[in-house]
N, CA, C and O of each residue as an XYZ file, in Angstrom:
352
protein
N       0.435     -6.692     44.085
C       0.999     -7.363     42.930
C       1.730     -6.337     42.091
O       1.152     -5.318     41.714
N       3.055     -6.605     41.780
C       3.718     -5.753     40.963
C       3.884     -6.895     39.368
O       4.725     -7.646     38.873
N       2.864     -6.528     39.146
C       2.726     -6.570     37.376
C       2.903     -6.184     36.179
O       1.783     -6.132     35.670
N       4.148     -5.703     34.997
C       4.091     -4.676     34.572
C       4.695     -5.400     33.500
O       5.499     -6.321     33.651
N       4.113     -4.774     31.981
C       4.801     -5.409     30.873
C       6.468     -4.890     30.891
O       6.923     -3.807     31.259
N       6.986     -5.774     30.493
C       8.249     -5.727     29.889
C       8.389     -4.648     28.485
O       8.196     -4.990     27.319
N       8.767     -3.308     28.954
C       8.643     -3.035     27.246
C       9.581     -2.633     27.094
O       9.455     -1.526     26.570
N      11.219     -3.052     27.353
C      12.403     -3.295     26.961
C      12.904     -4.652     26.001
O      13.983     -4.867     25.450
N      11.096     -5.808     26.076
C      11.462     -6.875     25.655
C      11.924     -6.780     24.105
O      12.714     -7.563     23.577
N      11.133     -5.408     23.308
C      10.437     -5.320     22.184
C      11.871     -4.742     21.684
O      11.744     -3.536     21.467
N      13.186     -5.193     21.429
C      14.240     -4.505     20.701
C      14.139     -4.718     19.100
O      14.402     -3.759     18.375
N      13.814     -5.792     18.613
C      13.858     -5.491     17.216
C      12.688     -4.481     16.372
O      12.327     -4.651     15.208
N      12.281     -3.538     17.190
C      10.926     -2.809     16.686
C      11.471     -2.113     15.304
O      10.544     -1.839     14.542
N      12.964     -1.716     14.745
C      13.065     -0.546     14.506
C      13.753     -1.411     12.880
O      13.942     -0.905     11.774
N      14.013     -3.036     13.416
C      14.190     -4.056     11.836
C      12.649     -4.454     11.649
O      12.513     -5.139     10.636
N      11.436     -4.220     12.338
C      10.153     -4.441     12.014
C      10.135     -3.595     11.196
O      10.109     -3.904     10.005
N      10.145     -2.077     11.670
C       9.776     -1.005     10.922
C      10.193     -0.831      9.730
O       9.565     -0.049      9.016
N      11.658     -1.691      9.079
C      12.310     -1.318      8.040
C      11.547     -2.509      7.033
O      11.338     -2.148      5.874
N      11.235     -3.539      7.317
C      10.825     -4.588      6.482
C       9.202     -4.004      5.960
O       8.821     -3.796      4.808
N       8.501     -3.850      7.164
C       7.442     -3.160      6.932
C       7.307     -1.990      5.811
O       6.516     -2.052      4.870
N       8.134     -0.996      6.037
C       8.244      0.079      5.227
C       8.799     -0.416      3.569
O       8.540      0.226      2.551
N       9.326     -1.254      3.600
C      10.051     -1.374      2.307
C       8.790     -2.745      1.463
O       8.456     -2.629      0.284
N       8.379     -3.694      2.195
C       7.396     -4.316      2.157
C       5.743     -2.814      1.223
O       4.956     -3.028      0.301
N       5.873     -1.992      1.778
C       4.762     -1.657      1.795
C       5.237     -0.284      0.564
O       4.433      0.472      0.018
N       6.374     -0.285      0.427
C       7.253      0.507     -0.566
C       6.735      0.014     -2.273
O       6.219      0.522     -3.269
N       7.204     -1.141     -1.858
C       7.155     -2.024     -3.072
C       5.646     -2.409     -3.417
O       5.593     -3.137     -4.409
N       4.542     -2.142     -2.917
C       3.433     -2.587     -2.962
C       2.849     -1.578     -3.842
O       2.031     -1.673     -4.757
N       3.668     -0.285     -3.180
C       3.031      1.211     -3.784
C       3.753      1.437     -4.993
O       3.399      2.456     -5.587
N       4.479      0.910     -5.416
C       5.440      1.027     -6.713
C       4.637      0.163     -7.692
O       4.299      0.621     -8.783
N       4.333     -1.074     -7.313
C       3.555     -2.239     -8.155
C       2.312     -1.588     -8.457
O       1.676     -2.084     -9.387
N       1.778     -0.494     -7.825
C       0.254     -0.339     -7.629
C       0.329      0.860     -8.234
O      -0.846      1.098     -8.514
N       1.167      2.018     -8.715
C       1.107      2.688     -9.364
C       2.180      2.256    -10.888
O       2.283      3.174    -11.702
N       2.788      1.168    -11.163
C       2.978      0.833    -12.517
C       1.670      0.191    -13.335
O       1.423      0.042    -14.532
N       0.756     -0.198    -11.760
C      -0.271     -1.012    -12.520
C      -1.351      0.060    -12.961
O      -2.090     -0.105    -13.932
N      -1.364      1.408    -11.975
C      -2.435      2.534    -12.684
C      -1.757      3.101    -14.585
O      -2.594      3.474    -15.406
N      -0.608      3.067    -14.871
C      -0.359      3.011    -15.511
C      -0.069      2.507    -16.873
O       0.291      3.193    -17.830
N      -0.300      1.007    -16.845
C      -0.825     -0.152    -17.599
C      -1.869     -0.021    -17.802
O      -2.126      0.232    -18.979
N      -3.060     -0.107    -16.822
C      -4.236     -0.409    -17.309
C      -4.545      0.857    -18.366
O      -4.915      0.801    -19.538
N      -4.231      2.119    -17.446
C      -4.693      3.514    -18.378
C      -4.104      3.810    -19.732
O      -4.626      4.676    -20.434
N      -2.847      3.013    -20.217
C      -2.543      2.868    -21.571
C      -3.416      1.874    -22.239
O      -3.552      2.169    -23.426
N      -4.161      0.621    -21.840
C      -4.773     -0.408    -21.847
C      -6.100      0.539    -22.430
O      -6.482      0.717    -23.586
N      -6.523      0.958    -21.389
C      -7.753      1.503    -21.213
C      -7.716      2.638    -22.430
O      -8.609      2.455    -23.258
N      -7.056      3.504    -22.630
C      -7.237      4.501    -23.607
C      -6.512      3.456    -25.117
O      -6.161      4.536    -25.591
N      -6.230      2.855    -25.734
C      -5.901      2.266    -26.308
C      -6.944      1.390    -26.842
O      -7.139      1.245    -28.049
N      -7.712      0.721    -25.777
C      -8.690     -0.510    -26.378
C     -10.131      1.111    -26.881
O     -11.063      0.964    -27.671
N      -9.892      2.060    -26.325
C     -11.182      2.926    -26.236
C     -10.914      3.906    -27.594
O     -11.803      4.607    -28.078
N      -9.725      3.843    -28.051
C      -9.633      4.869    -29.026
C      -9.764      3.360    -30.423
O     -10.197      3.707    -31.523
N      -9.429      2.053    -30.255
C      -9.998      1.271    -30.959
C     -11.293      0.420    -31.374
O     -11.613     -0.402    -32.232
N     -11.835      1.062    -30.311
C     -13.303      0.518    -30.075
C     -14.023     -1.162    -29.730
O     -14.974     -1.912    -29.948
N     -12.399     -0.959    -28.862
C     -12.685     -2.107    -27.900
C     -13.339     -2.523    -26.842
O     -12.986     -3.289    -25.945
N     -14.490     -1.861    -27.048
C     -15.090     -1.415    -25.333
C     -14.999     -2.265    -24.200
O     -14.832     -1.925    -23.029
N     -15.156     -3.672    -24.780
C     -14.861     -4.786    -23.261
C     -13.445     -4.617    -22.551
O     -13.052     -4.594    -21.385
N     -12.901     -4.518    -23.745
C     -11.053     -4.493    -23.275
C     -10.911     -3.212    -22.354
O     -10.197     -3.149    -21.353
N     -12.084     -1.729    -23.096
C     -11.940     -0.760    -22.355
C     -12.595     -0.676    -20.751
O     -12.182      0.077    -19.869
N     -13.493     -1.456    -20.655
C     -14.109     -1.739    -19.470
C     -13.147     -2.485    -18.783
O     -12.799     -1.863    -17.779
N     -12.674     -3.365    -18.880
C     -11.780     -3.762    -18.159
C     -10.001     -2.915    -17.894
O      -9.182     -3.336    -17.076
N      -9.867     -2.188    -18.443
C      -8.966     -1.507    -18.477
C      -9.313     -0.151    -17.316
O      -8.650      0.114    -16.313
N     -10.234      0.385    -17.687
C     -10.763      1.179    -16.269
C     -11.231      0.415    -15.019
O     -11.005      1.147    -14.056
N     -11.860     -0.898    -14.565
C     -11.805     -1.700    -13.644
C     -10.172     -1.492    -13.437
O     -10.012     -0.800    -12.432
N      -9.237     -1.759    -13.883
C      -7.563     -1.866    -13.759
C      -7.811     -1.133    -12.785
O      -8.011     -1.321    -11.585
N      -7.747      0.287    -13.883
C      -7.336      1.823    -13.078
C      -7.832      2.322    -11.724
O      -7.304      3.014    -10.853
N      -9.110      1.694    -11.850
C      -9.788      2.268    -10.152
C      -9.173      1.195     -9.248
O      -8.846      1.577     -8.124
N      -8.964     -0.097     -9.567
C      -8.753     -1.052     -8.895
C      -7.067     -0.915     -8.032
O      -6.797     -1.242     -6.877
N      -6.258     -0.383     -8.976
C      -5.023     -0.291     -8.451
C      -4.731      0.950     -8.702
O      -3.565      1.177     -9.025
N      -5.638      2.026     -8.632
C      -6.189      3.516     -7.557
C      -5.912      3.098     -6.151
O      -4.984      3.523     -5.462
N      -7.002      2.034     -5.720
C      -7.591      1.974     -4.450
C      -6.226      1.391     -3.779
O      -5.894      1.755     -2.651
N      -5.473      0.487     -4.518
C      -4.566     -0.465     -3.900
C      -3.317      0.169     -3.953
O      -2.328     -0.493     -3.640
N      -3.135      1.884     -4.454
C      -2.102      2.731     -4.068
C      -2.582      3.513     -3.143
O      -1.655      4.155     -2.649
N      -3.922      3.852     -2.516
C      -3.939      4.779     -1.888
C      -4.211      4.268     -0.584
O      -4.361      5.032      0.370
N      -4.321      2.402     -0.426
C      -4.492      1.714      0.687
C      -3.150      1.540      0.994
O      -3.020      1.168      2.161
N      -1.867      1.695      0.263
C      -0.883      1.485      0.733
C       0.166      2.554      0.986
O       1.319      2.431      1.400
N      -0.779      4.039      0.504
C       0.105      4.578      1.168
C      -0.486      5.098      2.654
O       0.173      5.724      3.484
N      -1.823      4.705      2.780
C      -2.396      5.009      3.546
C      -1.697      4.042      5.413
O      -1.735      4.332      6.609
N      -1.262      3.103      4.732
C      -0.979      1.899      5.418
C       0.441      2.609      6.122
O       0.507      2.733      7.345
N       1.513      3.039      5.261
C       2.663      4.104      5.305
C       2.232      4.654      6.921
O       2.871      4.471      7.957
N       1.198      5.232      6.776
C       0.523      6.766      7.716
C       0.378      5.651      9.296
O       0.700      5.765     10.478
N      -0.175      4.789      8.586
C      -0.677      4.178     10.226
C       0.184      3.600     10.951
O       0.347      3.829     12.149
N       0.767      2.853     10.323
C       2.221      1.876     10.698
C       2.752      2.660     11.698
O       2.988      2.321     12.858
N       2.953      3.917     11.081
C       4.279      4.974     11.875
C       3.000      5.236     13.040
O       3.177      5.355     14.252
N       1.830      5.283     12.402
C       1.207      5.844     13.900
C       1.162      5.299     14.777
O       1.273      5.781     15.904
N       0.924      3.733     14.414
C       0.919      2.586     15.499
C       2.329      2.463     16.236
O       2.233      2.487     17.463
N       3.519      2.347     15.764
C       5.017      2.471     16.481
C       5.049      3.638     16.925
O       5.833      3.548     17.869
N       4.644      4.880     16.851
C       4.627      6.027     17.714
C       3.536      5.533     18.725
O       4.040      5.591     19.847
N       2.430      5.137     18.779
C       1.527      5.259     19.832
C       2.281      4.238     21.091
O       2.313      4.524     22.288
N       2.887      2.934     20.420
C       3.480      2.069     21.057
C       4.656      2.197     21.602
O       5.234      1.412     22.354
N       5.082      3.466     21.100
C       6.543      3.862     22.451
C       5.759      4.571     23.241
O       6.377      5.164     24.126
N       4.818      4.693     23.232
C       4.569      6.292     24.173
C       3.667      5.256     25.791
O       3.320      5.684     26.892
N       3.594      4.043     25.272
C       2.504      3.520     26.375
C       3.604      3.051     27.286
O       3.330      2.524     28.364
């Protein structure tokens, strides 16, 4: 049996890669204006002695911490996954 994937089928890999990247661009832009909001938020409600407002203002900051460093992390793999996938 001569069985073998087609992997000439896969031509638009390289308009995946651009939507992806710019998709995941914009995620990391949103996610570090938002570390920035909350931490004016956060030092603001804390120098007024808002403490709920300040609690929630640091929830912000770690929260869209995590959701910049998942997306640039996402950046790293993407490319790793389209490199691993030409090479097979």
């Amino acid at each position: 049996m001569d069985v073998f994937p087609d992997f000439e089928g896969m031509s638009g890999i390289g308009d995946l890669m651009e939507v992806a990247g710019a998709l995941l661009m914009a995620a990391l832009i949103i996610a570090v204006l938002m570390v920035l909001v909350s931490a004016i938020i956060w030092a603001i409600a804390a120098s007024t002695g808002n403490y709920s407002l300040a609690a929630k203002g640091r929830i912000g900051v770690l929260v869209s911490l995590g959701g910049a460093i998942l997306a640039g992390a996402a950046t790293g793999w993407l490319n790793w996954l389209v490199n691993l996938g030409e090479q097979l």
